[in-house]
Backbone as a chain_set.jsonl record, in Angstrom:
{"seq": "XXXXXXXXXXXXXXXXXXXXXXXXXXXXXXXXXXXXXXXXXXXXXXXXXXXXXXXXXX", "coords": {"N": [[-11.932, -4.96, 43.245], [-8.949, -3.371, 42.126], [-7.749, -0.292, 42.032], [-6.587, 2.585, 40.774], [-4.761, 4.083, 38.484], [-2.348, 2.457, 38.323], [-1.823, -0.171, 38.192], [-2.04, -2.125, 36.224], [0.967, -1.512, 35.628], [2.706, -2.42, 37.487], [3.624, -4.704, 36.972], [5.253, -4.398, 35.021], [7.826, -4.623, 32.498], [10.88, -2.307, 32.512], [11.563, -0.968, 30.273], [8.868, -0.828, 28.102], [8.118, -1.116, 25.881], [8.227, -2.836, 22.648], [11.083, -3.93, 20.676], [10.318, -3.317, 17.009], [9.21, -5.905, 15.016], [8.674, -6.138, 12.539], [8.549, -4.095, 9.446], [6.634, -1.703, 8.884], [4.396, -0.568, 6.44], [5.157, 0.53, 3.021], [7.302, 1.323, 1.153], [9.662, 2.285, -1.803], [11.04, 0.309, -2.364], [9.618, -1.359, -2.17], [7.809, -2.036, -4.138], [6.559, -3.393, -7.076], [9.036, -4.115, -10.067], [7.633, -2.806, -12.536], [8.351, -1.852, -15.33], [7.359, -0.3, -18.248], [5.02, -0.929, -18.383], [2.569, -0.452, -18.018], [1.895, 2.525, -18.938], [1.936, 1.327, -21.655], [-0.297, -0.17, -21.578], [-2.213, 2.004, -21.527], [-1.748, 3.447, -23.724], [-2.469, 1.253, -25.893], [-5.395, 0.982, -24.694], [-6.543, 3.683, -25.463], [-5.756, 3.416, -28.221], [-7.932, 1.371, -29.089], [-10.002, 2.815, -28.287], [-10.014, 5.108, -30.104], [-10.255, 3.668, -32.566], [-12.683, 2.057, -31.85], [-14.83, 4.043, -32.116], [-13.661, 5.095, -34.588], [-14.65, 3.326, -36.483], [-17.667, 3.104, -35.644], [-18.661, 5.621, -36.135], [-18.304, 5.86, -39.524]], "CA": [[-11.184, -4.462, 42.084], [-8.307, -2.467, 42.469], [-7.735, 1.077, 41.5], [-5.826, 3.51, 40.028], [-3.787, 3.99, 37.344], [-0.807, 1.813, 38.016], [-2.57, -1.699, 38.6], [-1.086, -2.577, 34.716], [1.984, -0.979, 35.438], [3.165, -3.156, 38.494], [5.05, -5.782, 36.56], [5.733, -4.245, 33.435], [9.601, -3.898, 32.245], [11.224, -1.052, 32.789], [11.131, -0.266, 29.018], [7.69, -1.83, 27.445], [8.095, -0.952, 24.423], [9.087, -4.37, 21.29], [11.499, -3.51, 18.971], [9.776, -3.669, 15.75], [9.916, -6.921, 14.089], [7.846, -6.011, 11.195], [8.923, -3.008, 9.226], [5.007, -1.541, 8.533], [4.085, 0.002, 5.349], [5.487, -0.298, 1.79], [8.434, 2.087, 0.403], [9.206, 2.437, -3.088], [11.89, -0.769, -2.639], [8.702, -2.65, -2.287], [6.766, -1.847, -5.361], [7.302, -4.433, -8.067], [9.712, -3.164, -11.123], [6.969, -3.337, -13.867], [8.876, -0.729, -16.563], [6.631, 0.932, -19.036], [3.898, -1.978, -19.074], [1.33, 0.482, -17.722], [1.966, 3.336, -20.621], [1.863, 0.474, -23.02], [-1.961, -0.349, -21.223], [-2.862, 3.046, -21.682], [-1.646, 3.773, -25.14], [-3.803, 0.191, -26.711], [-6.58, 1.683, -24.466], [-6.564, 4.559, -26.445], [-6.005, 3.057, -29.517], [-9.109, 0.917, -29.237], [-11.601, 3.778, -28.344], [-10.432, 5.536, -31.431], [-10.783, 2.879, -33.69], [-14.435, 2.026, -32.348], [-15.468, 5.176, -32.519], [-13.953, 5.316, -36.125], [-16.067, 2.429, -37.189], [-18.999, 3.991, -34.997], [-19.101, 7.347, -37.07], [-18.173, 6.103, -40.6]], "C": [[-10.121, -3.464, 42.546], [-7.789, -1.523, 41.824], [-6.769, 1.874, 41.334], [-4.965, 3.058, 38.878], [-2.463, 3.532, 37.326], [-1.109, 0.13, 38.279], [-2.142, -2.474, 37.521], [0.177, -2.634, 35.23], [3.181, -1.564, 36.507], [4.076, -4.32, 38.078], [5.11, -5.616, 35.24], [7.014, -3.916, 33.433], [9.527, -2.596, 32.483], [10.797, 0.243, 31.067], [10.103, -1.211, 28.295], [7.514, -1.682, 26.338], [8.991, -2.364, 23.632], [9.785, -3.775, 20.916], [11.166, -4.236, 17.818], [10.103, -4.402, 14.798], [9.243, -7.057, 12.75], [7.873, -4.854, 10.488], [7.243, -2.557, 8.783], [4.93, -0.396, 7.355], [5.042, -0.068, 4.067], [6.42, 0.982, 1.292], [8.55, 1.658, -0.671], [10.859, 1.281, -3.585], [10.793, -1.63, -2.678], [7.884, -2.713, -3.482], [7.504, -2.833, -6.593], [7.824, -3.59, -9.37], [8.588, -3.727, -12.419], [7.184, -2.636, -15.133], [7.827, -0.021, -16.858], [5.4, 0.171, -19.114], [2.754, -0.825, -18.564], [0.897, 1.683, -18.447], [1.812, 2.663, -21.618], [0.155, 0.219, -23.105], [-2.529, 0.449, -21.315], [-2.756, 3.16, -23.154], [-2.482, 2.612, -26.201], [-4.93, 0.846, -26.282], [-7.182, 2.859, -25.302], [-6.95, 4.68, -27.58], [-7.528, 2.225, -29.73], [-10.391, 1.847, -29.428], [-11.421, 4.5, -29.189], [-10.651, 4.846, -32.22], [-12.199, 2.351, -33.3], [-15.103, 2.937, -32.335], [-15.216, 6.352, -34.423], [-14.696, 4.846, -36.908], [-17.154, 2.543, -36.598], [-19.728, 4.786, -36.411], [-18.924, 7.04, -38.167], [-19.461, 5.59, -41.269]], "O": [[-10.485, -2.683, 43.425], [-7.221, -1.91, 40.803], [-5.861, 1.618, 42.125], [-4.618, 1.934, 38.515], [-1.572, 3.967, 36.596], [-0.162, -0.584, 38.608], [-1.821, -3.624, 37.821], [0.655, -3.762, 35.35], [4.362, -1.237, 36.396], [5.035, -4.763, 38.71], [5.035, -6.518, 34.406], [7.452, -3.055, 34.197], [8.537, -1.879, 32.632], [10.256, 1.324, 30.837], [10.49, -2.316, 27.916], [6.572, -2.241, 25.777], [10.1, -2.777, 23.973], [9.329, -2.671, 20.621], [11.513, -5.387, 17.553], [10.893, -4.114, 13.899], [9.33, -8.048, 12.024], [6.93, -4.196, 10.928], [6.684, -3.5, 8.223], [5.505, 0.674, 7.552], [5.864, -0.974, 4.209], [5.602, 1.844, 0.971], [7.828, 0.711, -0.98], [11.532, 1.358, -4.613], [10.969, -2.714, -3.234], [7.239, -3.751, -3.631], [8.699, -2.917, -6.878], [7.23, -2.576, -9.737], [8.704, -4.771, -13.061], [6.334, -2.743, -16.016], [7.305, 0.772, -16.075], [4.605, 0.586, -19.958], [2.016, -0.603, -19.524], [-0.302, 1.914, -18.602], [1.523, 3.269, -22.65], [-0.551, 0.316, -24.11], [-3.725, 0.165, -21.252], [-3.779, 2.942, -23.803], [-3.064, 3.035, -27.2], [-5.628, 1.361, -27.155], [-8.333, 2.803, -25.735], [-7.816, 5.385, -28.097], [-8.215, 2.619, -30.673], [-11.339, 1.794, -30.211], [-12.491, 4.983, -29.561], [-11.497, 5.324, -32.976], [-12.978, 2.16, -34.234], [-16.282, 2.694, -32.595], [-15.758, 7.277, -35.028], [-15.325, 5.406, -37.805], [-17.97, 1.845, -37.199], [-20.668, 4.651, -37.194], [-19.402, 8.014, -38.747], [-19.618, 5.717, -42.483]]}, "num_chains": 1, "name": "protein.A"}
């Protein structure tokens, strides 16, 4: 076996580093445009648990 720490490093380019062909993680160009639909899902939510808890209690 042969030893030390350059036994990799013997036919590697000069610069070993890719340039990055995959941009990695998600910025706020990637998020889908869904407007207000998620305030609209909250505000029925809402509305439901007061109305069964109006016909609950009456």
């Amino acid at each position: 076996m042969a030893g030390g720490g350059d036994f990799f490093s013997s036919d590697r380019p000069e610069n070993p580093r890719l340039a990055e062909d995959r941009p990695r993680g998600g910025g706020p160009e990637d998020r889908p445009q869904t407007g207000h639909r998620h305030a609209w899902i909250w505000w029925l939510v809402i509305a439901a648990v007061i109305l069964i808890l109006f016909f609950v209690f009456i």
